[in-house]
ChimeraX commands (.cxc) that place a marker at each C-alpha (Angstrom):
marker #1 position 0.00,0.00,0.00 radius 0.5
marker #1 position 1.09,3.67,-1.03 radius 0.5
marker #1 position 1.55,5.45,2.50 radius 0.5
marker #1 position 3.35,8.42,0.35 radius 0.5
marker #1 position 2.19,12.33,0.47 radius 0.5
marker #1 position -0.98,12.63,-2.17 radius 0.5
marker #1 position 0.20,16.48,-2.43 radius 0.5
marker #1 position -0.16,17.80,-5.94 radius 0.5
marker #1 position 3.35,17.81,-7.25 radius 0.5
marker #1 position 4.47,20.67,-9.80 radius 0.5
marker #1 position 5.21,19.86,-13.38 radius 0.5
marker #1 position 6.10,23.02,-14.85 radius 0.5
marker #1 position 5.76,26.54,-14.32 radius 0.5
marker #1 position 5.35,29.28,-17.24 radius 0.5
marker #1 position 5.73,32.93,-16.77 radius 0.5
marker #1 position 3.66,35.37,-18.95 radius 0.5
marker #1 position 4.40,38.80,-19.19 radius 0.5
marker #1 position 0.84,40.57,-20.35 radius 0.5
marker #1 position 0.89,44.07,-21.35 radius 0.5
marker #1 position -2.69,45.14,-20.73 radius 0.5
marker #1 position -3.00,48.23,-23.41 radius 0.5
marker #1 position -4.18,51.60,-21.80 radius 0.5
marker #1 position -7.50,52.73,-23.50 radius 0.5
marker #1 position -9.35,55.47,-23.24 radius 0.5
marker #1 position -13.35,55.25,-22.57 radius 0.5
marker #1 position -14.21,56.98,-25.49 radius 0.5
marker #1 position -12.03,54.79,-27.61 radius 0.5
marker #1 position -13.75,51.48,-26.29 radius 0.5
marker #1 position -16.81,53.12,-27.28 radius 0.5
marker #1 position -16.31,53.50,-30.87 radius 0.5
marker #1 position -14.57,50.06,-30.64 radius 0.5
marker #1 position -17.75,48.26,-29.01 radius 0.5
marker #1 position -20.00,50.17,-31.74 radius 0.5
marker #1 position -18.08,48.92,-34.80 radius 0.5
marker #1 position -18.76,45.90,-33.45 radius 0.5
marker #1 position -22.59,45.94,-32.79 radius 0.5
marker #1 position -23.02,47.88,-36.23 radius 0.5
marker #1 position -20.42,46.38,-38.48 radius 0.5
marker #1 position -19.65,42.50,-39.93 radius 0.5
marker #1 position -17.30,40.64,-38.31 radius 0.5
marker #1 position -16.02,38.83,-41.24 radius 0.5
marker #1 position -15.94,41.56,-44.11 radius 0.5
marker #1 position -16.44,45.06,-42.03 radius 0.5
marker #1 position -19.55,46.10,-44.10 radius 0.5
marker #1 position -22.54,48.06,-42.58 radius 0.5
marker #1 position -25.19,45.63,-40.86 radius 0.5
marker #1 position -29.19,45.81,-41.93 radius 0.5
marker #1 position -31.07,45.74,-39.01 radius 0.5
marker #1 position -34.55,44.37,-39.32 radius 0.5
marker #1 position -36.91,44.91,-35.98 radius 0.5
marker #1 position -40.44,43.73,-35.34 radius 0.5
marker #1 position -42.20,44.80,-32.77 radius 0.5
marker #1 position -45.24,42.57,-31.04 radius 0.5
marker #1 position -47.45,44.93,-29.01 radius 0.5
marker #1 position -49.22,41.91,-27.36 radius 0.5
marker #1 position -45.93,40.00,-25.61 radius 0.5
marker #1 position -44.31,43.21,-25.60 radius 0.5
marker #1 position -41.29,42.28,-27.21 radius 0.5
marker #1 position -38.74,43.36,-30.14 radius 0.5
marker #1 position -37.42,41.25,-31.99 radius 0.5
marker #1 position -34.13,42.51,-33.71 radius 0.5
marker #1 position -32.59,40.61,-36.92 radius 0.5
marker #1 position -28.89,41.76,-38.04 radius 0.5
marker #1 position -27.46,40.72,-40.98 radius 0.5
marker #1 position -24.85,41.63,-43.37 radius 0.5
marker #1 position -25.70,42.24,-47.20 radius 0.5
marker #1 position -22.29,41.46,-48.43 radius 0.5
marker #1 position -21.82,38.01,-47.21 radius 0.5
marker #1 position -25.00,36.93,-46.31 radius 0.5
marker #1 position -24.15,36.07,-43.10 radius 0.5
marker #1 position -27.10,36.69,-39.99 radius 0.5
marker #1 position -24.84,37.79,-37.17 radius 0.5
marker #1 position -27.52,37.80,-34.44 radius 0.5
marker #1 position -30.89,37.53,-34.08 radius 0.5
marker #1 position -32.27,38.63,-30.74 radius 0.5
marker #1 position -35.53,39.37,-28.83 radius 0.5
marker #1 position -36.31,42.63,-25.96 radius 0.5
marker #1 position -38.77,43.28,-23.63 radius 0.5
marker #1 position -40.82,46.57,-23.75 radius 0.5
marker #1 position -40.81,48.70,-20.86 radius 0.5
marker link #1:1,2 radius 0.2
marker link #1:2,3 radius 0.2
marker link #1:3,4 radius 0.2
marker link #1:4,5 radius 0.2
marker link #1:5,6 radius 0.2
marker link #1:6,7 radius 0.2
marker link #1:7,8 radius 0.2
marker link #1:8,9 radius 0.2
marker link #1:9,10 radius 0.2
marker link #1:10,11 radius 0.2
marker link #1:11,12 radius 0.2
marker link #1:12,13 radius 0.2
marker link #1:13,14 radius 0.2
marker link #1:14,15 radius 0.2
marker link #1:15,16 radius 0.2
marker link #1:16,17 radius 0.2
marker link #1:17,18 radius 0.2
marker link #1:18,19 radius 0.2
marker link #1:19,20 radius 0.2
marker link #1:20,21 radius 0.2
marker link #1:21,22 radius 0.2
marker link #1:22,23 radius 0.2
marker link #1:23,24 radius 0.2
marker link #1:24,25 radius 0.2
marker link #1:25,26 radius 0.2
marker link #1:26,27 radius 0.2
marker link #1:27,28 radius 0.2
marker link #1:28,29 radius 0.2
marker link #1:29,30 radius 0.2
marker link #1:30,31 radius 0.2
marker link #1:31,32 radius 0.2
marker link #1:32,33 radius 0.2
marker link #1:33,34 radius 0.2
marker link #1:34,35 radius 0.2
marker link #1:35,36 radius 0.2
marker link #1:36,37 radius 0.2
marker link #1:37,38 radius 0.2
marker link #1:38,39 radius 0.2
marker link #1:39,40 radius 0.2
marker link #1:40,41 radius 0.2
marker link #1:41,42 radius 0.2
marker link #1:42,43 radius 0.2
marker link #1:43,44 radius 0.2
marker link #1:44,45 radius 0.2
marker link #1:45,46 radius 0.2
marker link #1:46,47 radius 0.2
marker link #1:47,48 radius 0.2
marker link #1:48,49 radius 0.2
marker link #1:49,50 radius 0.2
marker link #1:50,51 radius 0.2
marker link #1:51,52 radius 0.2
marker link #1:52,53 radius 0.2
marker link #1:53,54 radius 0.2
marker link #1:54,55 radius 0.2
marker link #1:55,56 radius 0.2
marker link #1:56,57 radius 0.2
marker link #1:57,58 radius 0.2
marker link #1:58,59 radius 0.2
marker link #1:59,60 radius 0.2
marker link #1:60,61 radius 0.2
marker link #1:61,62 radius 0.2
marker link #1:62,63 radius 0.2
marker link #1:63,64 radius 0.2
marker link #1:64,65 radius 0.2
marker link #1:65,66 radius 0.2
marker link #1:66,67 radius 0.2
marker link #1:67,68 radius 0.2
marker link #1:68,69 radius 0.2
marker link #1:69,70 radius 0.2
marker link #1:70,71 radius 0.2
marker link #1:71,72 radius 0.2
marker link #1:72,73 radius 0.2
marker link #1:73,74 radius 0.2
marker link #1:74,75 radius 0.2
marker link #1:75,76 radius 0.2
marker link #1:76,77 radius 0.2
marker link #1:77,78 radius 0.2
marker link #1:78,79 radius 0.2
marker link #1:79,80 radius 0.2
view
């Protein structure tokens, strides 16, 4: 029978050095609306498409991009 130490023994170690980059506010801003309002793959304008159901008092919002064809989201709010 094993009577040793079960203590997790170290294998390796690795030492990162991360430079976090200083932004500004107002730069993250623009950089979080290109996002929302541009396509990820090819950078053109979205089309939005929203309906809006007065009965479950929801939006739904449809995004997609007219170059590629590709729906990026598709995603559903409540009304207030």
């Amino acid at each position: 029978m094993d009577t040793s130490d079960n203590k997790p023994k170290t294998i390796a170690t690795i030492d990162i050095n991360l430079v976090v980059p200083k932004i500004s506010k107002n730069e993250w801003m623009q950089e979080s609306l290109q996002d929302h309002l541009q396509c990820v793959l090819c950078g053109t304008a979205l089309e939005f498409k929203h309906k809006t159901d007065f009965i479950a008092q929801t939006v739904s919002e449809d995004a997609h991009c007219p170059s590629c064809q590709v729906r990026n989201r598709q995603t559903s709010h409540r009304l207030q």
